[in-house]
N, CA, C and O atoms as CSV, one atom per row, in Angstrom:
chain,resi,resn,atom,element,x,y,z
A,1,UNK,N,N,-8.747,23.341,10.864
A,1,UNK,CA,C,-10.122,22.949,11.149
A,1,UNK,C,C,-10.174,21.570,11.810
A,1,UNK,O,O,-11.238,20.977,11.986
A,2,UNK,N,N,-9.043,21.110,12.151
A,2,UNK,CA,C,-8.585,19.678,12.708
A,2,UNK,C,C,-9.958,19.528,14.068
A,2,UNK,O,O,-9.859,20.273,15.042
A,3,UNK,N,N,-10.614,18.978,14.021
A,3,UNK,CA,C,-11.715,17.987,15.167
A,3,UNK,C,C,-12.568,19.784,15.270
A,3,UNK,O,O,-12.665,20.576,16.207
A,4,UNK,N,N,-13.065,19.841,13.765
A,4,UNK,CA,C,-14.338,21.099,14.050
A,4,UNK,C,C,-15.741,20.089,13.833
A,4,UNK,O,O,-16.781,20.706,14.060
A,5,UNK,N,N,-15.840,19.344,13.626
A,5,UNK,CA,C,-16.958,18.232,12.982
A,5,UNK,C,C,-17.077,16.884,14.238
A,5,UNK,O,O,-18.075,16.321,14.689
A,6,UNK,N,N,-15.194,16.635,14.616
A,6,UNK,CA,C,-15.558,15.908,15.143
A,6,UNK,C,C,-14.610,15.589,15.775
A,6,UNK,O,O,-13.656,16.335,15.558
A,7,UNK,N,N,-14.336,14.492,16.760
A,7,UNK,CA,C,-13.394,14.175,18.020
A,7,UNK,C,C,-12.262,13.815,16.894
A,7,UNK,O,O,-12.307,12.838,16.147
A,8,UNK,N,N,-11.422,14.631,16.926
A,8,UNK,CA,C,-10.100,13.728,16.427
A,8,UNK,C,C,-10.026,13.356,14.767
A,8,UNK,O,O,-9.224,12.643,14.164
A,9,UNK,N,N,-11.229,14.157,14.267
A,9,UNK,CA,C,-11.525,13.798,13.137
A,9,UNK,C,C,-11.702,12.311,12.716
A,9,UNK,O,O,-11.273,11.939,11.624
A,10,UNK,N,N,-12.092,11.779,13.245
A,10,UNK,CA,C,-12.663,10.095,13.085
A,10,UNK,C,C,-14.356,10.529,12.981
A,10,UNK,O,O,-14.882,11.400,13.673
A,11,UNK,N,N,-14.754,10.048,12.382
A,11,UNK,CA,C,-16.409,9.208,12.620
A,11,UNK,C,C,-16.201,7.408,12.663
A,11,UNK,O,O,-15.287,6.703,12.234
A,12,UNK,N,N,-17.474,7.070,13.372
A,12,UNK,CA,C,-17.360,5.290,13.532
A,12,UNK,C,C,-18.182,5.310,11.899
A,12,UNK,O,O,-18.597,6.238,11.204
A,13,UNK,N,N,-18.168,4.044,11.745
A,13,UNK,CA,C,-18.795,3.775,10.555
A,13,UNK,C,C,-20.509,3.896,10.687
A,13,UNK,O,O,-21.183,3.927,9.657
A,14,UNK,N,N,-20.979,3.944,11.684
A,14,UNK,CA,C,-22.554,4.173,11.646
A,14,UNK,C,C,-22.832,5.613,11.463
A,14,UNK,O,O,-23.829,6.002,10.855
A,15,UNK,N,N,-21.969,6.394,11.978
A,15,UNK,CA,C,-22.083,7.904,11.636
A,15,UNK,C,C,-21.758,8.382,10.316
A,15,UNK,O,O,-22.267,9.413,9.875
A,16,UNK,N,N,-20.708,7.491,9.481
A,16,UNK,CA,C,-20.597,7.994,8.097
A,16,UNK,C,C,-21.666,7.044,7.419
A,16,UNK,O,O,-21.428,7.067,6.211
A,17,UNK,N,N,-22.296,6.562,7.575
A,17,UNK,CA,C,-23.428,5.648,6.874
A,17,UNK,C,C,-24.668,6.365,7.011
A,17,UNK,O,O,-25.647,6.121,6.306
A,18,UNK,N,N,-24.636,7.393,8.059
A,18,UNK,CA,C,-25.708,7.930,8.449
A,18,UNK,C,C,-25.765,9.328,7.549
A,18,UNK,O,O,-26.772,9.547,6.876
A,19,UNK,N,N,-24.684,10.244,7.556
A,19,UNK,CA,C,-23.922,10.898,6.572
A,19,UNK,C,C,-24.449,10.850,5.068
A,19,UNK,O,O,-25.273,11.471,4.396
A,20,UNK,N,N,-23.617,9.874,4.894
A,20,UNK,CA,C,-24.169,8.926,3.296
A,20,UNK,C,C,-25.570,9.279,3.073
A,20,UNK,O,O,-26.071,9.963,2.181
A,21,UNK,N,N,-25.967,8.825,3.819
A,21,UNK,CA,C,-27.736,8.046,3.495
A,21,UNK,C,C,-28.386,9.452,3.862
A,21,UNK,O,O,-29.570,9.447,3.526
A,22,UNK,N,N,-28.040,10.515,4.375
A,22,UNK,CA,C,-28.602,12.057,4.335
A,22,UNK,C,C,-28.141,12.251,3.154
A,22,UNK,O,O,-29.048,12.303,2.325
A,23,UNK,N,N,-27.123,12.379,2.734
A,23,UNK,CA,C,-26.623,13.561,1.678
A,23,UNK,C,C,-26.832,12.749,0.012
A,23,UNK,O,O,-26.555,13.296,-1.056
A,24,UNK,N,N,-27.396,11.311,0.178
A,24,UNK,CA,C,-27.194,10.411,-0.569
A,24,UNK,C,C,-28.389,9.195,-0.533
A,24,UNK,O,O,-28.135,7.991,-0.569
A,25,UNK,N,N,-29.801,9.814,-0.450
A,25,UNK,CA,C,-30.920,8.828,0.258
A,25,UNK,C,C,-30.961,7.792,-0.828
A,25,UNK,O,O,-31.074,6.588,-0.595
A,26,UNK,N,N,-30.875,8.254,-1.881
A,26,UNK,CA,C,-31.143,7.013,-3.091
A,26,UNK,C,C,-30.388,6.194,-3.311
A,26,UNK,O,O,-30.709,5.348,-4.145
A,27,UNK,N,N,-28.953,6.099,-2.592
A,27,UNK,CA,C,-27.825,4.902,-2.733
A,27,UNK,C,C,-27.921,3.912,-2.093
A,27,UNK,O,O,-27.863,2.771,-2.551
A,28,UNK,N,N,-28.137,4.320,-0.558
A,28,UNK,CA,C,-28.631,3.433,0.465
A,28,UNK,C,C,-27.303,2.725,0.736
A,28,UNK,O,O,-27.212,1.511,0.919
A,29,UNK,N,N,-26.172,3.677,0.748
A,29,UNK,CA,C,-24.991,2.992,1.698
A,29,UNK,C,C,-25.081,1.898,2.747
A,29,UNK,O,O,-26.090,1.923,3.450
A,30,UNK,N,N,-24.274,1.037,2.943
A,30,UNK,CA,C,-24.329,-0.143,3.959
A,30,UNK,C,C,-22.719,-0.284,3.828
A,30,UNK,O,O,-22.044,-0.753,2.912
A,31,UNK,N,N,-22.318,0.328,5.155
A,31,UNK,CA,C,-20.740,0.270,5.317
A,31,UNK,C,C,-20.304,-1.364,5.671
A,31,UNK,O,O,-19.161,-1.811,5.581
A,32,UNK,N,N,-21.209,-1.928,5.986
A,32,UNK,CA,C,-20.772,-3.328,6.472
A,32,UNK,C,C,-21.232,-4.489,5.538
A,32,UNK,O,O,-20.969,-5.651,5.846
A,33,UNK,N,N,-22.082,-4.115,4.128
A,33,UNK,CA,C,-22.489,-4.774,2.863
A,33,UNK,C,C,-21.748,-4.098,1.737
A,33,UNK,O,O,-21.660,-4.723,0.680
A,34,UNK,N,N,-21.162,-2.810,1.832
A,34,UNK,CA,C,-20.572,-2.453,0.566
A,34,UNK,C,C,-19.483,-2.193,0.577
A,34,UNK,O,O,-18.948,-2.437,-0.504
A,35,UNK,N,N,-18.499,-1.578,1.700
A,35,UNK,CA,C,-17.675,-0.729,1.877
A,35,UNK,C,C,-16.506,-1.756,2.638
A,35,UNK,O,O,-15.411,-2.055,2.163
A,36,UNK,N,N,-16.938,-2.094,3.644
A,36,UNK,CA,C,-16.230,-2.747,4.594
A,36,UNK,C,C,-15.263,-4.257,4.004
A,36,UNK,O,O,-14.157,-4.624,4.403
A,37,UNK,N,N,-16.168,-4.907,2.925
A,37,UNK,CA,C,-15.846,-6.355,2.514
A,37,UNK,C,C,-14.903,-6.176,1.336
A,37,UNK,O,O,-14.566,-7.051,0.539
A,38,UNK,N,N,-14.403,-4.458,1.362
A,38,UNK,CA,C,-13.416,-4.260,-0.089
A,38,UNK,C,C,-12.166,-3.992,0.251
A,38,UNK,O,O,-11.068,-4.180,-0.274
A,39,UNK,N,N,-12.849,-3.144,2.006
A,39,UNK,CA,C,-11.441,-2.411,2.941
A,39,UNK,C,C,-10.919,-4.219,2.970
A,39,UNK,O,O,-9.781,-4.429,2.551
A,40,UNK,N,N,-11.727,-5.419,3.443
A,40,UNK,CA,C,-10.744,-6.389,4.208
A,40,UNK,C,C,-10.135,-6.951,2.929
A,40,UNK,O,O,-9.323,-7.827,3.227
A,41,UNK,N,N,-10.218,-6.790,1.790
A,41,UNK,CA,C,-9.881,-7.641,0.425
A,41,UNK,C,C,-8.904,-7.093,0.235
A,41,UNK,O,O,-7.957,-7.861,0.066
A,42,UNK,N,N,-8.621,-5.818,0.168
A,42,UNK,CA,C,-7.806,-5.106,-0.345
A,42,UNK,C,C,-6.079,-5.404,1.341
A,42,UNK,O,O,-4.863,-5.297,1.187
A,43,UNK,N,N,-6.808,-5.723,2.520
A,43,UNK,CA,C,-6.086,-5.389,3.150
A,43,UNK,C,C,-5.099,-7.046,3.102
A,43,UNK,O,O,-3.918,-7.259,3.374
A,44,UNK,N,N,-6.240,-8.015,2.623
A,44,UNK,CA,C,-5.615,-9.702,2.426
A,44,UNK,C,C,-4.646,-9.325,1.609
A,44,UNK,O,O,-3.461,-9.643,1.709
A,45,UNK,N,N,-5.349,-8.347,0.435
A,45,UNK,CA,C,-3.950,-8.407,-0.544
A,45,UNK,C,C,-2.676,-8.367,-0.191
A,45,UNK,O,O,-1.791,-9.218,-0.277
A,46,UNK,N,N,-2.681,-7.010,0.319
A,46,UNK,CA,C,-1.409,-6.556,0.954
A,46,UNK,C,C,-0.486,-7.526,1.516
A,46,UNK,O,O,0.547,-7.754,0.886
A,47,UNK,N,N,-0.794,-8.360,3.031
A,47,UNK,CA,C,-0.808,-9.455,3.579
A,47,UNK,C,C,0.387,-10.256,2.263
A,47,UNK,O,O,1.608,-10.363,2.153
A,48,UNK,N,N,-0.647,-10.614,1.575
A,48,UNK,CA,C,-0.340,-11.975,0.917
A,48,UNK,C,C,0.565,-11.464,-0.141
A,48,UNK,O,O,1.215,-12.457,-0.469
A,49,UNK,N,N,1.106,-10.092,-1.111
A,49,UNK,CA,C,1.569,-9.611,-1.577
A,49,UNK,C,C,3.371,-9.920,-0.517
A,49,UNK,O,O,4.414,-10.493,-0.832
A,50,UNK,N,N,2.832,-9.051,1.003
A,50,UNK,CA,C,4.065,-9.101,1.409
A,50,UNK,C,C,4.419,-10.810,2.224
A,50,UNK,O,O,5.555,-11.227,2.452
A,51,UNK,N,N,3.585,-11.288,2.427
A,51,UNK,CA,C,4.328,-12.565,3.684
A,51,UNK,C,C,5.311,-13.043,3.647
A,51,UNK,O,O,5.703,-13.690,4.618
A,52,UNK,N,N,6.107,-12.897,2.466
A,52,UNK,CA,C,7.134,-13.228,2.378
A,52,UNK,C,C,8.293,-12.535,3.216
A,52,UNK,O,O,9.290,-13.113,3.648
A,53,UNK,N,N,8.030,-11.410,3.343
A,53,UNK,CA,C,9.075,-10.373,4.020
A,53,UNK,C,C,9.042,-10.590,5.144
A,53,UNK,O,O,10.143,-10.678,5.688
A,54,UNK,N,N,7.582,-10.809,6.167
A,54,UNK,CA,C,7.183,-10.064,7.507
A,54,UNK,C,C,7.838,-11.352,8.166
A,54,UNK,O,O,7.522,-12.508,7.884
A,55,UNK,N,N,8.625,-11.041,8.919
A,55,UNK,CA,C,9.035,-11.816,9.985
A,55,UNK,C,C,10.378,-12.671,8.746
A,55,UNK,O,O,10.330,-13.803,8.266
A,56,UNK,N,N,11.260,-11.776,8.588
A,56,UNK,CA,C,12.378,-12.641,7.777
A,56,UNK,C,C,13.384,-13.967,8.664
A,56,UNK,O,O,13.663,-15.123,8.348
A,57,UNK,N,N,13.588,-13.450,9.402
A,57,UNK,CA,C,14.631,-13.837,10.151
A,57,UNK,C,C,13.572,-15.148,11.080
A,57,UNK,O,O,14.204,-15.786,11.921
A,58,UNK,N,N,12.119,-15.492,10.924
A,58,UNK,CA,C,11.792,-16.337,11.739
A,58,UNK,C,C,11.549,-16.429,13.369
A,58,UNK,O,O,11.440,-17.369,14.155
A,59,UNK,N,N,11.520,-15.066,13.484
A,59,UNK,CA,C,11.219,-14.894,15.099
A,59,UNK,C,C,10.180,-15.542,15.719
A,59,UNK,O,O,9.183,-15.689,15.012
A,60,UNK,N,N,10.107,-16.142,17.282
A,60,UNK,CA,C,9.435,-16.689,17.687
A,60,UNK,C,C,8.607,-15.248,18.401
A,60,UNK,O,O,9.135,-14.193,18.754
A,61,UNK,N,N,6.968,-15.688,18.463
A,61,UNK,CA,C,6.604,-14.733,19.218
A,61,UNK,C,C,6.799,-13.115,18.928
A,61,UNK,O,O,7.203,-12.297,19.755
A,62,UNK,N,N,6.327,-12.780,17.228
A,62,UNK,CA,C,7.189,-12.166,16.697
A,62,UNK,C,C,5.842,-11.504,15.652
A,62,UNK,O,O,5.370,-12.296,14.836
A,63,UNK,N,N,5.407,-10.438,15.689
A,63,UNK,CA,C,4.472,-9.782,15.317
A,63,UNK,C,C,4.611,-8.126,14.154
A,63,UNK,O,O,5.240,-7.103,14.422
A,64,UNK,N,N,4.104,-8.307,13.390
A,64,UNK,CA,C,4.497,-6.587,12.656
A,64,UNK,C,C,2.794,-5.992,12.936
A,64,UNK,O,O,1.636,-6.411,12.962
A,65,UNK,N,N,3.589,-4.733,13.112
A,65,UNK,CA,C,2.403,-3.545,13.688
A,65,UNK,C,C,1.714,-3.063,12.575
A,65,UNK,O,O,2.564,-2.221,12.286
A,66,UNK,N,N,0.542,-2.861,11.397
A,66,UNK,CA,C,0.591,-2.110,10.251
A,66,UNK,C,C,-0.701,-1.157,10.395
A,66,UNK,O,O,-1.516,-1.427,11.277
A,67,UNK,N,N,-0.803,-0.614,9.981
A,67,UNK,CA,C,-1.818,0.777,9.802
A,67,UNK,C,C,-2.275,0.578,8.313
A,67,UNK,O,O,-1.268,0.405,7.626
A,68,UNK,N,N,-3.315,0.542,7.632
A,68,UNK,CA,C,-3.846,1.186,6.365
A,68,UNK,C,C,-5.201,2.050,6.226
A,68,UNK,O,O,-6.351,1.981,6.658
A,69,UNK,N,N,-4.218,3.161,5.137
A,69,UNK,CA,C,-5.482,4.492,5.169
A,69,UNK,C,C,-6.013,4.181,3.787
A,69,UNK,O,O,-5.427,3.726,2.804
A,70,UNK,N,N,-7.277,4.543,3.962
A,70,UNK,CA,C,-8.560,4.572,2.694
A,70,UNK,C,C,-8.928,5.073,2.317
A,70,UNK,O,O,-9.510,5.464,3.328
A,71,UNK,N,N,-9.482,5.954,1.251
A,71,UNK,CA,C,-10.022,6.727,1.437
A,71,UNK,C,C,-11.134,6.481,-0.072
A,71,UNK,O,O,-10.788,5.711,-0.968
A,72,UNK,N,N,-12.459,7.267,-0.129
A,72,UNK,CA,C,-13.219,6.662,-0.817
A,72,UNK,C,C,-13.855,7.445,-1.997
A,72,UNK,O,O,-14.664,8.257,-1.547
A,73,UNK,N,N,-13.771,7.483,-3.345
A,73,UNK,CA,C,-13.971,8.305,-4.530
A,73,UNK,C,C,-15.495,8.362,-4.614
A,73,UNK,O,O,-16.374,7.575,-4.262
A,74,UNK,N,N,-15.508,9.504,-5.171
A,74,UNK,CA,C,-17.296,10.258,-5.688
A,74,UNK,C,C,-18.217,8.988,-5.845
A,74,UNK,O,O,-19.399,9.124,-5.531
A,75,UNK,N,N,-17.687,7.509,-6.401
A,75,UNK,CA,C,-18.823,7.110,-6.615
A,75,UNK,C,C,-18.166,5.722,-5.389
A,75,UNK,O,O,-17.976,4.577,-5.801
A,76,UNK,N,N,-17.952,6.054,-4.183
A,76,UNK,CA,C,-17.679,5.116,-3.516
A,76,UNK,C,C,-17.003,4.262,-3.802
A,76,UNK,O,O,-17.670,3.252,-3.579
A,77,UNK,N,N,-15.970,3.953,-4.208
A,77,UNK,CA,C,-14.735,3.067,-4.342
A,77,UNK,C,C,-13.967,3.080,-3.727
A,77,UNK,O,O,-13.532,4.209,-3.497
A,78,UNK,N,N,-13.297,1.974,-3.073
A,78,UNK,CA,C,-12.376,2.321,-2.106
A,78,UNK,C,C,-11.160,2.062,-2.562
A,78,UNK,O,O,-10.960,1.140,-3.353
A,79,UNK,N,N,-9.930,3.079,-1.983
A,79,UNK,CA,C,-9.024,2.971,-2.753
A,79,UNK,C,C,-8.088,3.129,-1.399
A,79,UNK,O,O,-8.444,3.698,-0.367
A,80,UNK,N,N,-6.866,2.523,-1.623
A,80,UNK,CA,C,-5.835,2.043,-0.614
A,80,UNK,C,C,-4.964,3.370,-0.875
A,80,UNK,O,O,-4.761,3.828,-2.000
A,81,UNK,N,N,-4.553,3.837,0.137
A,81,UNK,CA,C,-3.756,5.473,0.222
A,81,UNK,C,C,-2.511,4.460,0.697
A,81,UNK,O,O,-1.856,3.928,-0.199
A,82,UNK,N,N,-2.219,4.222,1.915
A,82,UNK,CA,C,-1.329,3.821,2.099
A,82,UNK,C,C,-1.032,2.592,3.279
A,82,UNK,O,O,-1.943,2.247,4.032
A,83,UNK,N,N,-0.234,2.231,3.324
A,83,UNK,CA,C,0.549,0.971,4.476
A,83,UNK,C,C,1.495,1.215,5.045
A,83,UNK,O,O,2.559,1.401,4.455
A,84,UNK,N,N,1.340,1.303,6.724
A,84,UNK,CA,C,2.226,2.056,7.248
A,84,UNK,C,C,2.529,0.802,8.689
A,84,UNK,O,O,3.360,1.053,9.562
């Protein structure tokens, strides 16, 4: 059923807020007041968990690539799947 809903299976965050707030009028989701300020907390963690590792050797001009997936429980919590 891969991209039956949607391009690539992504929505932007105004479309899942929009989502939300249909299927969910009395919560009154705000991806950029509720959701968003837990994804960047959770992602500092990580960060600051690893800095020690990233860039061992001291490279100049010297960058790591990372990916993290989210995904979000029945009563909206966001929870860290993985770091890639």
């Amino acid at each position: 059923m891969y991209g039956k809903h949607e391009e690539g299976n992504t929505l932007p965050f105004e479309k899942m807020e929009e989502f939300f707030n249909s299927k969910y009028p009395n919560l009154s989701i705000n991806f950029q007041n509720n959701i968003i300020p837990r994804i960047k907390d959770i992602i500092i963690d990580c960060y600051l968990a690893t800095k020690g590792e990233l860039n061992p050797k001291k490279r100049k001009n010297c960058f790591e690539l990372v990916g993290f997936d989210f995904i979000l429980d029945e009563d909206f919590h966001v929870w860290l799947l993985e770091v890639f």
